[in-house]
MMTF fields as JSON, N, C-alpha, C and O atoms, coordinates in Angstrom:
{
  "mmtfVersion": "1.0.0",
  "mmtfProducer": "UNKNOWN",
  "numBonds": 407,
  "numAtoms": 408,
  "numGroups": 102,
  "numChains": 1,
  "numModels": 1,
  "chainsPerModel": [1],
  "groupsPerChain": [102],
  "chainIdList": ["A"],
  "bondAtomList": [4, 2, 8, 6, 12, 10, 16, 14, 20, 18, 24, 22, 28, 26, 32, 30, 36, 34, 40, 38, 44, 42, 48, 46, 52, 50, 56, 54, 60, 58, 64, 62, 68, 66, 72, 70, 76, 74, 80, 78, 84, 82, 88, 86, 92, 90, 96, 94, 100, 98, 104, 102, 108, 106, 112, 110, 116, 114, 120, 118, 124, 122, 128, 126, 132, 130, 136, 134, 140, 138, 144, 142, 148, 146, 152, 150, 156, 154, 160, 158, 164, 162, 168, 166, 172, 170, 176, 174, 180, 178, 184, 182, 188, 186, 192, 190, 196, 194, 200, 198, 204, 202, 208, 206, 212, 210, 216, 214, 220, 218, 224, 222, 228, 226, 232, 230, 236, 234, 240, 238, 244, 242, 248, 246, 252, 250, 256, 254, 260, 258, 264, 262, 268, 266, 272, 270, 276, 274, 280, 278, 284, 282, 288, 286, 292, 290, 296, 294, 300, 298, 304, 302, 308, 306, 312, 310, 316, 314, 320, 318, 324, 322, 328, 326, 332, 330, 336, 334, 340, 338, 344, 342, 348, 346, 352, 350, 356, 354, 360, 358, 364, 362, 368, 366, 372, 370, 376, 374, 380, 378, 384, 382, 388, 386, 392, 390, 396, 394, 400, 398, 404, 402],
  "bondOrderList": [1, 1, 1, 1, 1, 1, 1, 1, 1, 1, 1, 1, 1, 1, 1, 1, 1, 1, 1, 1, 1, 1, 1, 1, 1, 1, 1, 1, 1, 1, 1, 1, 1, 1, 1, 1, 1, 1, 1, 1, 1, 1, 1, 1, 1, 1, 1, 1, 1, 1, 1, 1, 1, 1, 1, 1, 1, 1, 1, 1, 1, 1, 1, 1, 1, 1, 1, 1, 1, 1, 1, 1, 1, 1, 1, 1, 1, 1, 1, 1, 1, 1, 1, 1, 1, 1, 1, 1, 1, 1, 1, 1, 1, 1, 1, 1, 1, 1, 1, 1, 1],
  "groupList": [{"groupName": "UNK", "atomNameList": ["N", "CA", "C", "O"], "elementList": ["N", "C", "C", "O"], "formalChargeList": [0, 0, 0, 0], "bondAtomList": [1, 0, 2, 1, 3, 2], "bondOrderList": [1, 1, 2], "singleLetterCode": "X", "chemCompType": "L-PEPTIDE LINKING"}],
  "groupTypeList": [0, 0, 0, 0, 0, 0, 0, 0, 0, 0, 0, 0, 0, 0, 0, 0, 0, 0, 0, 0, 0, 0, 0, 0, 0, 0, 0, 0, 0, 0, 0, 0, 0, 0, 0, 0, 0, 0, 0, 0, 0, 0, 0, 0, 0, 0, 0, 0, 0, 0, 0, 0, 0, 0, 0, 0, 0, 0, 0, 0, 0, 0, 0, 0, 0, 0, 0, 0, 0, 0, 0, 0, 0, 0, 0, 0, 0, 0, 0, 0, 0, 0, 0, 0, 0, 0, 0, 0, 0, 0, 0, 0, 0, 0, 0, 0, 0, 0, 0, 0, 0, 0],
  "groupIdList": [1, 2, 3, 4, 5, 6, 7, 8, 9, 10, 11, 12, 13, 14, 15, 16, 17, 18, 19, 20, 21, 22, 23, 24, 25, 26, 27, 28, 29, 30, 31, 32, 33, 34, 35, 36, 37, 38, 39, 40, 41, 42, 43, 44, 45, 46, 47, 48, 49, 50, 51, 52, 53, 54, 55, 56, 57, 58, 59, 60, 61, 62, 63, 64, 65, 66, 67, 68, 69, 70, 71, 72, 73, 74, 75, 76, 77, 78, 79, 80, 81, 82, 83, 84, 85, 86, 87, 88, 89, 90, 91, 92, 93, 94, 95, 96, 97, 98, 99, 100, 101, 102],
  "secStructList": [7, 3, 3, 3, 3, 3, 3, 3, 7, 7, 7, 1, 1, 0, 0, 0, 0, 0, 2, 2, 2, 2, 2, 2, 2, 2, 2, 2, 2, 6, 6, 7, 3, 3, 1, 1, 1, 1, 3, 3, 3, 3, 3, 7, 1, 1, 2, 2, 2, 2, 2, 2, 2, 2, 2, 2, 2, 2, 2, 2, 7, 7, 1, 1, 1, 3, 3, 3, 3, 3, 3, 3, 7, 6, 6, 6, 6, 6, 7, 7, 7, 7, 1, 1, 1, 7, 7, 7, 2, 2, 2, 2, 2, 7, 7, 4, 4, 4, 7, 7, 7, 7],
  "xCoordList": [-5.266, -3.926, -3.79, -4.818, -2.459, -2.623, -1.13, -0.111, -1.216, -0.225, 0.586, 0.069, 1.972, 2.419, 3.454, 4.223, 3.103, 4.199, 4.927, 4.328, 6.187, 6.946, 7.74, 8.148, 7.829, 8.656, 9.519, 9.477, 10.389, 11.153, 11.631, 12.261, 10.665, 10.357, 11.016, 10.968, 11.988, 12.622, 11.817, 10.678, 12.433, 11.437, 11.727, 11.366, 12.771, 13.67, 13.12, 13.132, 12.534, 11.756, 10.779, 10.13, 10.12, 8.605, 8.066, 7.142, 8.625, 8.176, 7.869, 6.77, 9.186, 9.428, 8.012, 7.398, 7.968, 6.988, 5.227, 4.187, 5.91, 4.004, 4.076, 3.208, 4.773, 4.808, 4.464, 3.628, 5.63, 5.339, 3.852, 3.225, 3.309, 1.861, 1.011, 0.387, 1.036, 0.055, 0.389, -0.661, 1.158, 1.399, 1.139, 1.176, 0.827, 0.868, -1.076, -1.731, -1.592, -2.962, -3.772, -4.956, -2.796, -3.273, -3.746, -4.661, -2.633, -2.416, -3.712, -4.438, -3.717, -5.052, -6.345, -7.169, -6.548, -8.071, -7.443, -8.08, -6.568, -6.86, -6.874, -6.795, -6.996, -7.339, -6.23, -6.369, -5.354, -4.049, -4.008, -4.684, -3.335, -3.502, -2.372, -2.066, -1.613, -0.216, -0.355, -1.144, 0.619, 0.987, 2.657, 3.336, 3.224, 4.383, 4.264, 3.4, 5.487, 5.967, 6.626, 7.43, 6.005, 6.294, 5.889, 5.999, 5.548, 4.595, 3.616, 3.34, 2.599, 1.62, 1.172, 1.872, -0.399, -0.943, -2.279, -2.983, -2.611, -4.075, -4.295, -3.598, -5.659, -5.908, -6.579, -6.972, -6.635, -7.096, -7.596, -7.033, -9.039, -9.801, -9.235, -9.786, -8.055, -8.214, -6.679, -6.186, -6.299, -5.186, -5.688, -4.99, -6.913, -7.463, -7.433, -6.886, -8.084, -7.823, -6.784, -6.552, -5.408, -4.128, -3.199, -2.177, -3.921, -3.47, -4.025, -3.408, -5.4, -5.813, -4.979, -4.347, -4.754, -3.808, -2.931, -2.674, -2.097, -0.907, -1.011, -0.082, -2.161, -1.918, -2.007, -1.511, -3.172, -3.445, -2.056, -1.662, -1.574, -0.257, 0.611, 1.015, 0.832, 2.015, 1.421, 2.275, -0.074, -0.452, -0.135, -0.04, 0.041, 0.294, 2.07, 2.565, 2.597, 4.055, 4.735, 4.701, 5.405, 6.09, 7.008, 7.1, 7.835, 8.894, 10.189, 11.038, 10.549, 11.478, 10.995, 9.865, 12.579, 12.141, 11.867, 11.528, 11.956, 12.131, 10.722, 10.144, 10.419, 8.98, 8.76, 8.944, 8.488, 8.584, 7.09, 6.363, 6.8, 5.506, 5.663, 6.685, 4.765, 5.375, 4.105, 3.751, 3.678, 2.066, 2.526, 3.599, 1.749, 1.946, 0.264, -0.523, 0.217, -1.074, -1.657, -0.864, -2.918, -2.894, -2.751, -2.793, -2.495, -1.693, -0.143, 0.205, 0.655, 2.111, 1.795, 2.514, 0.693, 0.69, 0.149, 0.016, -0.042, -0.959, 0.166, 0.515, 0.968, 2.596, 3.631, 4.747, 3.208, 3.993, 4.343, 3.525, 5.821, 5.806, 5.962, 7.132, 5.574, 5.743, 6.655, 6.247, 8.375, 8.949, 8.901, 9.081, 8.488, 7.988, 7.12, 7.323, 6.142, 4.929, 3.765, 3.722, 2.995, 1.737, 1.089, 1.447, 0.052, -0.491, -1.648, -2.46, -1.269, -2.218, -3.512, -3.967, -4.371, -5.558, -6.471, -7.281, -5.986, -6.313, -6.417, -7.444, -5.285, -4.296, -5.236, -5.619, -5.629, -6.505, -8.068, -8.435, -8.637, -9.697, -9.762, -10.798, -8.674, -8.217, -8.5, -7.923, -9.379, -9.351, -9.797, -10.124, -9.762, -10.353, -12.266, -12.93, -12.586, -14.239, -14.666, -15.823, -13.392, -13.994, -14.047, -13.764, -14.413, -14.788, -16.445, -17.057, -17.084, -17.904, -17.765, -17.105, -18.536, -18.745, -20.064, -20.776, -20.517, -22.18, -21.799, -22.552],
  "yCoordList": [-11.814, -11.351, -9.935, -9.272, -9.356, -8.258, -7.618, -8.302, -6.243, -5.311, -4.808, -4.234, -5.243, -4.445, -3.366, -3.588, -2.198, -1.145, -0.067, 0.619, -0.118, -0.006, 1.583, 1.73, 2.425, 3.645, 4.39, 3.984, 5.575, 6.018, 7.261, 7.251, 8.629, 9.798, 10.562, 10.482, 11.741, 12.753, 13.791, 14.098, 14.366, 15.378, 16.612, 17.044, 17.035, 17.974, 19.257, 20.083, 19.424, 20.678, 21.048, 20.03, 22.134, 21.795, 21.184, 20.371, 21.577, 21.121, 19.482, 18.934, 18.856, 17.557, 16.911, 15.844, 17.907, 17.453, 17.322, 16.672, 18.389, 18.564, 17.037, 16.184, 17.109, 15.922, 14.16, 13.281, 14.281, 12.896, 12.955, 11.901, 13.827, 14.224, 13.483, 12.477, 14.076, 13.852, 12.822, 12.187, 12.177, 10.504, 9.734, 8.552, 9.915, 9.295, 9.394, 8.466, 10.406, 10.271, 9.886, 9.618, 9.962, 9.681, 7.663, 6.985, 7.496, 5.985, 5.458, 4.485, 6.331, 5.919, 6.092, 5.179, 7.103, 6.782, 5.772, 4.857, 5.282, 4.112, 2.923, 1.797, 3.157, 1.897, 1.18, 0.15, 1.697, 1.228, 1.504, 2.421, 0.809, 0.541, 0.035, -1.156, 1.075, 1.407, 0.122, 0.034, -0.719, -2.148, -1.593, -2.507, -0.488, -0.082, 1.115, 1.526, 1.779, 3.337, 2.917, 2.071, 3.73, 3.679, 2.228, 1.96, 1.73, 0.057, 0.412, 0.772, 0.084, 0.037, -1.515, -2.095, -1.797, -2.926, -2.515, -1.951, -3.004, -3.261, -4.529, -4.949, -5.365, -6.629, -6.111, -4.959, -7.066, -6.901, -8.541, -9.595, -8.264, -9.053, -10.287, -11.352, -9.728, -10.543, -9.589, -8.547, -10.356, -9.872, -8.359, -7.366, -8.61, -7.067, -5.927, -4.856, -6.242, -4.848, -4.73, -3.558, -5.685, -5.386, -4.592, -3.924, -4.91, -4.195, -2.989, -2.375, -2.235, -1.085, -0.649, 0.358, -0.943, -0.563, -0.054, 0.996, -0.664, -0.374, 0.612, 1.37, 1.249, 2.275, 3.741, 4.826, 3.114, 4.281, 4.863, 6.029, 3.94, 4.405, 5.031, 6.193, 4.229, 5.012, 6.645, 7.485, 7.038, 8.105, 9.072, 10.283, 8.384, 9.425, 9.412, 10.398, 8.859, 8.86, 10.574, 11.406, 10.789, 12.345, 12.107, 11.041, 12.986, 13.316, 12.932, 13.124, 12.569, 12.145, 11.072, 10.857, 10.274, 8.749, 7.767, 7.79, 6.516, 5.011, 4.574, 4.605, 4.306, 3.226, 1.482, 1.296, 0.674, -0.565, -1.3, -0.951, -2.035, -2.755, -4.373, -4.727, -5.281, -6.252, -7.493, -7.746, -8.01, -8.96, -10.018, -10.508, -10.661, -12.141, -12.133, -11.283, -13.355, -14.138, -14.088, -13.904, -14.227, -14.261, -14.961, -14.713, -16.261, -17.431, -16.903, -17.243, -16.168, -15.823, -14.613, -14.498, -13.59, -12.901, -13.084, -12.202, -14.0, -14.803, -15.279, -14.622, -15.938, -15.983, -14.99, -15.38, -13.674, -12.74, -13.272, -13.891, -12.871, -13.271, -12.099, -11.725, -11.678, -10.203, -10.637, -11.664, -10.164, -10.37, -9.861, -10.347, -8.286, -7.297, -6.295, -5.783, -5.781, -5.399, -6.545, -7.769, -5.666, -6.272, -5.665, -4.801, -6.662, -5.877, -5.013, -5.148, -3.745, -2.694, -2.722, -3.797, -1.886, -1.627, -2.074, -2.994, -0.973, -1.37, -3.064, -3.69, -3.491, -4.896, -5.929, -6.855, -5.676, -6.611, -6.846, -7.977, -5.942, -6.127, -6.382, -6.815, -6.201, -6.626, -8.369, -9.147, -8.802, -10.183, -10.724, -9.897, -12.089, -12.41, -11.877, -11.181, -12.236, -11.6, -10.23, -9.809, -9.468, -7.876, -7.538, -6.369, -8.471, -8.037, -7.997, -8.962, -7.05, -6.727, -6.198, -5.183, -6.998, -6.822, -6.948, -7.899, -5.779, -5.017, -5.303, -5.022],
  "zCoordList": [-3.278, -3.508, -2.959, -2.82, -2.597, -1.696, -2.29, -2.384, -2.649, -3.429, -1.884, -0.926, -2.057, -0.915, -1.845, -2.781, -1.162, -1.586, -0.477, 0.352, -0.679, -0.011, -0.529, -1.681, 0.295, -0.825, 0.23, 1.392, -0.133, 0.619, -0.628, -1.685, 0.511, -0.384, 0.667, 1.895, -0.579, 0.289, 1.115, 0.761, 2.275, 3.022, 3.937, 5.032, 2.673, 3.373, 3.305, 4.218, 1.954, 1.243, 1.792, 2.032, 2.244, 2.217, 0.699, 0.678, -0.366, -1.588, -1.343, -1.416, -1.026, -0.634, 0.636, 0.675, 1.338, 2.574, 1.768, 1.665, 1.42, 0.522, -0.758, -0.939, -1.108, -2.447, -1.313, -1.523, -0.059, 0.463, 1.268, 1.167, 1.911, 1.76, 1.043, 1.38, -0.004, -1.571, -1.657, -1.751, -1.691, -2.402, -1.343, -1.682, 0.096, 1.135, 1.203, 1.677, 0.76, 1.125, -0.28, -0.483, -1.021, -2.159, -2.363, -2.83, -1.772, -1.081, -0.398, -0.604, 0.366, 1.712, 0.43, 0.456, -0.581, -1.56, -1.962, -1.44, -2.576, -3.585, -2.686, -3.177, -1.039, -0.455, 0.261, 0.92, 0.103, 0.738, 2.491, 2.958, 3.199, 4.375, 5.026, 4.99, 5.741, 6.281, 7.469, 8.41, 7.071, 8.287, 8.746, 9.213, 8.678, 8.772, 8.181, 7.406, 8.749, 8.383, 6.608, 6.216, 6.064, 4.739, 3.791, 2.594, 4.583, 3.686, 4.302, 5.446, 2.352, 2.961, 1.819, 0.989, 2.306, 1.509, 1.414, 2.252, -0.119, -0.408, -1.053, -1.977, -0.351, -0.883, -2.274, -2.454, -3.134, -4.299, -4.637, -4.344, -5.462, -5.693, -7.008, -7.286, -7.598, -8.896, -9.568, -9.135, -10.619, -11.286, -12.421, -12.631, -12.913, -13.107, -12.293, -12.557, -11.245, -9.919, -9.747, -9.451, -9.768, -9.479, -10.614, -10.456, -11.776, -12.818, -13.126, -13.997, -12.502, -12.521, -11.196, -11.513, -10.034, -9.25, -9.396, -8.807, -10.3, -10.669, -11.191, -10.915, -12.257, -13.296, -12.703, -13.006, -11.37, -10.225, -9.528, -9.513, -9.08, -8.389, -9.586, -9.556, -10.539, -11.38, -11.824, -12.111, -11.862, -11.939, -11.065, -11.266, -9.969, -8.299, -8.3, -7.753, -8.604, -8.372, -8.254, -9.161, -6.689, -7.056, -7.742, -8.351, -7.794, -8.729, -8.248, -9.118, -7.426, -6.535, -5.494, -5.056, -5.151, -4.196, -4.76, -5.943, -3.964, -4.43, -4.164, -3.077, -4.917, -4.545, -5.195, -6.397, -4.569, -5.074, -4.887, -3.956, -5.555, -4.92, -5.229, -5.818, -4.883, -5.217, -4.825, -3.674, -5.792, -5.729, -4.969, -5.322, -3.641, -3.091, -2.642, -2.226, -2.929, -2.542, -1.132, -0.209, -0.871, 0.891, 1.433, 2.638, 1.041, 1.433, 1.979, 3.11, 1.238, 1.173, 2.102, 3.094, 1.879, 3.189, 4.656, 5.505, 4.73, 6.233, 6.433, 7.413, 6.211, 6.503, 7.144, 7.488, 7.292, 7.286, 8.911, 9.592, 9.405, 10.767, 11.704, 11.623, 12.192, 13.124, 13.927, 14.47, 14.485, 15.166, 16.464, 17.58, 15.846, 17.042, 16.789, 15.688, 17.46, 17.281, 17.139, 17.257, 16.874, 16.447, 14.633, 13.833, 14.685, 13.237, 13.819, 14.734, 12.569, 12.726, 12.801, 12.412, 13.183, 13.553, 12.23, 12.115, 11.191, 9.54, 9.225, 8.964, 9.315, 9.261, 9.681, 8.966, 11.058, 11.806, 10.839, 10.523, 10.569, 9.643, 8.642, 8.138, 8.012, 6.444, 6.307, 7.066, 5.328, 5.406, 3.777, 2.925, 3.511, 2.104, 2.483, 1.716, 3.338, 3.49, 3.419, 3.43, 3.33, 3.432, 2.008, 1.748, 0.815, -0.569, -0.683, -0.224, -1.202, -1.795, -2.799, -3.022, -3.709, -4.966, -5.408, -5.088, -6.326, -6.606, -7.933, -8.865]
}
């Protein structure tokens, strides 16, 4: 299953620039992996990791801006249809085999 989240943070401020910053790299530690400007996705192993996910992100949230996320299976994301472009560099390696678990 794979968390896509999607947001749209103001960036007028430097305050504003520094906040979409932080929430943008904050994104990249918890594993997230930009397939588009402002979407990004992380696969997740199980409905537990998706629910520690969640608690991660709502911890990082700035103070301002829309953010949405939204759980589909990798069945429902191997579906996705690219009209134009290609998938990202990240994207391309992303697969059900890239889990390790110790």
């Amino acid at each position: 299953m794979n968390i896509l989240l999607f947001y749209d943070l103001p960036t007028i401020t430097k305050n504003d620039q520094r906040n979409f910053n932080k929430f943008r790299n904050n994104l990249i530690k918890l594993g997230f992996i930009m397939i588009q400007e402002s979407v990004y996705m992380k696969p997740c192993y199980n409905h537990d990791w998706v629910k520690r996910t969640k608690i991660r992100i709502k911890q990082i949230l700035p103070e301002k801006g829309d953010i949405r996320i939204i759980i589909v299976t990798n069945k429902q994301y191997s579906e996705i249809e690219i009209l134009k472009g290609r998938k990202s560099l990240q994207e391309s390696y992303t697969n059900d085999e890239d889990f390790l678990i110790i």
